[in-house]
GUSE-536344 format. One line per field, with one value per residue (C-alpha): x, y, z; residue number from 1. Coordinates in nm, 3 decimals, always signed. Example, Ala and Ser with C-alpha at 12.3 -4.5 7.8 and 13.67 -1.06 7.14 Angstrom:
x: (+1.230  +1.367)
y: (-0.450  -0.106)
z: (+0.780  +0.714)
seq: (1  2)
! end
This chain:
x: (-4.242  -3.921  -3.944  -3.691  -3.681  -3.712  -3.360  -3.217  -3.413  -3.241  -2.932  -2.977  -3.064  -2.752  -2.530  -2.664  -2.645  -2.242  -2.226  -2.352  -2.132  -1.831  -1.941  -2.012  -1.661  -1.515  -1.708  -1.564  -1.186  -1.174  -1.337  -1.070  -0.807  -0.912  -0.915  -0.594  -0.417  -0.560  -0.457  -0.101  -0.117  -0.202  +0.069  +0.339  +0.193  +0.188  +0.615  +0.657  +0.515  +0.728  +1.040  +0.945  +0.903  +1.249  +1.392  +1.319  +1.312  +1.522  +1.791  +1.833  +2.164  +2.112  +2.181  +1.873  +1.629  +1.477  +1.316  +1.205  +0.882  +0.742  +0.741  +0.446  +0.576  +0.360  +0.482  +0.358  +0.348  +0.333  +0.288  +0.251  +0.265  +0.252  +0.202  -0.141  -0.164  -0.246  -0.472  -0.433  -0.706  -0.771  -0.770  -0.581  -0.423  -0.722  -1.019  -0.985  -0.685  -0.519  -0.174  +0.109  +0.127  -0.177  -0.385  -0.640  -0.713  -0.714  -0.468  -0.178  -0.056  +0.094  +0.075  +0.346  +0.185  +0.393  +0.411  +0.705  +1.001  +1.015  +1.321  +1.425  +1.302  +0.937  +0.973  +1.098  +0.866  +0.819  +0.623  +0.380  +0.344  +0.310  -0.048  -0.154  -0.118  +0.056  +0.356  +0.675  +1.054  +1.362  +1.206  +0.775  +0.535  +0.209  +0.222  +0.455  +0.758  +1.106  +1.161  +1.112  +0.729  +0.914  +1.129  +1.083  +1.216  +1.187  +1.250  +1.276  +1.213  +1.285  +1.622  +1.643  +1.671  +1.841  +1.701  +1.353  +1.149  +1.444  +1.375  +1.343  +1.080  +1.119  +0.880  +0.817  +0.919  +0.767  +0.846  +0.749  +0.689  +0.718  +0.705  +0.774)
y: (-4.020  -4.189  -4.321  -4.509  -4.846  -4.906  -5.015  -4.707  -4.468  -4.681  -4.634  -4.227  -4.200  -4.471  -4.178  -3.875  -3.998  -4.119  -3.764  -3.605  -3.834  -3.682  -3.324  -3.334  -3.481  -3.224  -2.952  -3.163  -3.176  -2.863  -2.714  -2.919  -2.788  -2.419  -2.521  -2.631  -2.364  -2.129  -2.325  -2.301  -1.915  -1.852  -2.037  -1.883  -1.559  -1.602  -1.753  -1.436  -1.237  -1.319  -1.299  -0.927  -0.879  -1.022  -0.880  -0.493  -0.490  -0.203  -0.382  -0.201  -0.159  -0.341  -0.021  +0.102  -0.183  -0.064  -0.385  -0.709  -0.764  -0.396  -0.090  +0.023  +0.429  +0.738  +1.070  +1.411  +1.671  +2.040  +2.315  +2.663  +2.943  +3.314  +3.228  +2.981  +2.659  +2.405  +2.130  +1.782  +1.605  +1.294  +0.948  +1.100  +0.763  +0.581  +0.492  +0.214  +0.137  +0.152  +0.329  +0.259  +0.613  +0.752  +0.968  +0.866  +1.189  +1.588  +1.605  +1.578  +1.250  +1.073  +0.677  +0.459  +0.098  -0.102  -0.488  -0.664  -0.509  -0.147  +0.075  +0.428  +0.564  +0.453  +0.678  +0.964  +1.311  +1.351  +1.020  +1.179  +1.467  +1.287  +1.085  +1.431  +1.562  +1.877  +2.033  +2.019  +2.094  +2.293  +2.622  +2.551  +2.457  +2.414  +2.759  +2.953  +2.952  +3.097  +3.485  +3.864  +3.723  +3.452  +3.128  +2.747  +2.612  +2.254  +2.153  +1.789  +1.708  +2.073  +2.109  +2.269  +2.038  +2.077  +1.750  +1.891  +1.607  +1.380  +1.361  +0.977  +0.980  +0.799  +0.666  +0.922  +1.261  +1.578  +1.804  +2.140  +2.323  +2.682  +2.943  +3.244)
z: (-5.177  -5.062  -4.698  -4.573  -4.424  -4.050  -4.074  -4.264  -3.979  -3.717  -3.861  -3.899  -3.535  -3.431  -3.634  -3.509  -3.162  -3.203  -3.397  -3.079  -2.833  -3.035  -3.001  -2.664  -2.591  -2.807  -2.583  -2.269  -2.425  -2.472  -2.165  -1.996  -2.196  -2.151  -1.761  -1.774  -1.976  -1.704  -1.417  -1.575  -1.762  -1.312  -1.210  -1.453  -1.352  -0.974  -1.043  -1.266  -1.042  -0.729  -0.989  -1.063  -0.704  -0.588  -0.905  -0.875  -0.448  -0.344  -0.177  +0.169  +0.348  +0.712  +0.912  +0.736  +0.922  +1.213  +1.289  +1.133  +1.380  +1.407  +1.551  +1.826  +1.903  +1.991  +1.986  +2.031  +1.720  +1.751  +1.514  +1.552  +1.261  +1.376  +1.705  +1.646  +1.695  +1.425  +1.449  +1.347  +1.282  +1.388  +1.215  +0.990  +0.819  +0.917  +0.692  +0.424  +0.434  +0.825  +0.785  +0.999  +1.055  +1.178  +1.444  +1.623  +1.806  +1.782  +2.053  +1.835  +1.902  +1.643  +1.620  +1.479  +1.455  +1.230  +1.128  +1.012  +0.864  +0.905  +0.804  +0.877  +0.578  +0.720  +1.041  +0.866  +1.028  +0.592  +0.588  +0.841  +0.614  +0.321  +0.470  +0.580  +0.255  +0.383  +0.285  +0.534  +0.498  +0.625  +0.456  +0.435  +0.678  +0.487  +0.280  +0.497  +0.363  +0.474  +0.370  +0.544  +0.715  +0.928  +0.981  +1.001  +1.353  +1.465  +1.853  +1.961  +2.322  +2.376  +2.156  +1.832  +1.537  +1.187  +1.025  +0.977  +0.719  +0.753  +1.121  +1.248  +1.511  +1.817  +2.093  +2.321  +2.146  +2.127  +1.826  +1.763  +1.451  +1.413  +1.208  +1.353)
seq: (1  2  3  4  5  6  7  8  9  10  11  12  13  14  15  16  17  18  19  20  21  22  23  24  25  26  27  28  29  30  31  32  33  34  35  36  37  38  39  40  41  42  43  44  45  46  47  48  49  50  51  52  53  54  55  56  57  58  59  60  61  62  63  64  65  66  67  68  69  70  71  72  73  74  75  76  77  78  79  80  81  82  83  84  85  86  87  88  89  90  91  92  93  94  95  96  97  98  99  100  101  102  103  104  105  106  107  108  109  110  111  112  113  114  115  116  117  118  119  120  121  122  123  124  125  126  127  128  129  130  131  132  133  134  135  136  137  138  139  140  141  142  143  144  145  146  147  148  149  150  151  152  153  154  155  156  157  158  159  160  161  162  163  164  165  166  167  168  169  170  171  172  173  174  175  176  177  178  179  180)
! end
């Protein structure tokens, strides 16, 4: 049996240890280097990112801002097909995610609670509609449509009113829907 000098042992463990030391600075090197290529794969993501974002915004014509620090309306929505009244339920809009355009109550008051920039498109009646989940146009309310059983009508503050969806709803108002 070979056994090897104290001196040769010595040596073994000196080189396993430096052999160690080098993969453990490898691990380091490259955990750094993985750290780093993240930190800058994030950052050319986050640049990108705002890029895209500047890059495919709609550009809107400035007659088309209502305002750059919010809107707060209410309003007061009405519909009525055959003679009976709708409901509309409240916090509709509400839930996980808070829409600007929302209800709080049954009693048909609609809220308009917006932040920052806020255009016409935004206030459109349509938009209302379109949280509710219910159809509404110049010829349908919900599944009454135009033809020999009745009409579409829309009143504002009282007035009858051609825009129908494309209505821009101001504080105040009270529309009514009928189909009659």
């Amino acid at each position: 049996m070979n056994q090897s000098s104290k001196t040769e042992r010595k040596e073994l463990r000196h080189q396993e240890k430096q052999a160690e030391r080098q993969r453990t600075t490898r691990r380091r090197t490259l955990r750094r280097f993985l750290k780093t290529g993240a930190v800058v794969l994030a950052a050319f993501g986050a640049v990108g990112g705002v890029a895209w974002y500047i890059a495919t915004r709609p550009s809107i014509v400035e007659t088309e801002v209502v305002s750059r620090l919010g809107v707060h309306r209410h309003l007061e929505l009405r519909i009525s097909i055959k003679g009976k009244t709708q409901d509309i339920p409240a916090n509709l809009g509400i839930g996980l995610l808070h829409i600007p355009i929302h209800t709080h109550d049954r009693d048909g008051v609609i809220h308009l609670e917006f932040q920052g920039f806020v255009t016409v498109d935004d206030l459109r009646l349509r938009e209302f509609f379109r949280v509710w989940g219910k159809r509404f146009n110049k010829t349908c309310i919900f599944e009454s449509c135009n033809g020999p059983d009745g009409n579409v009508k829309m009143l504002v503050n009282g007035k009858e009113n051609q825009e129908f969806e494309s209505y821009v709803m101001k504080d105040n108002d009270t529309i009514e829907i009928r189909y009659q």
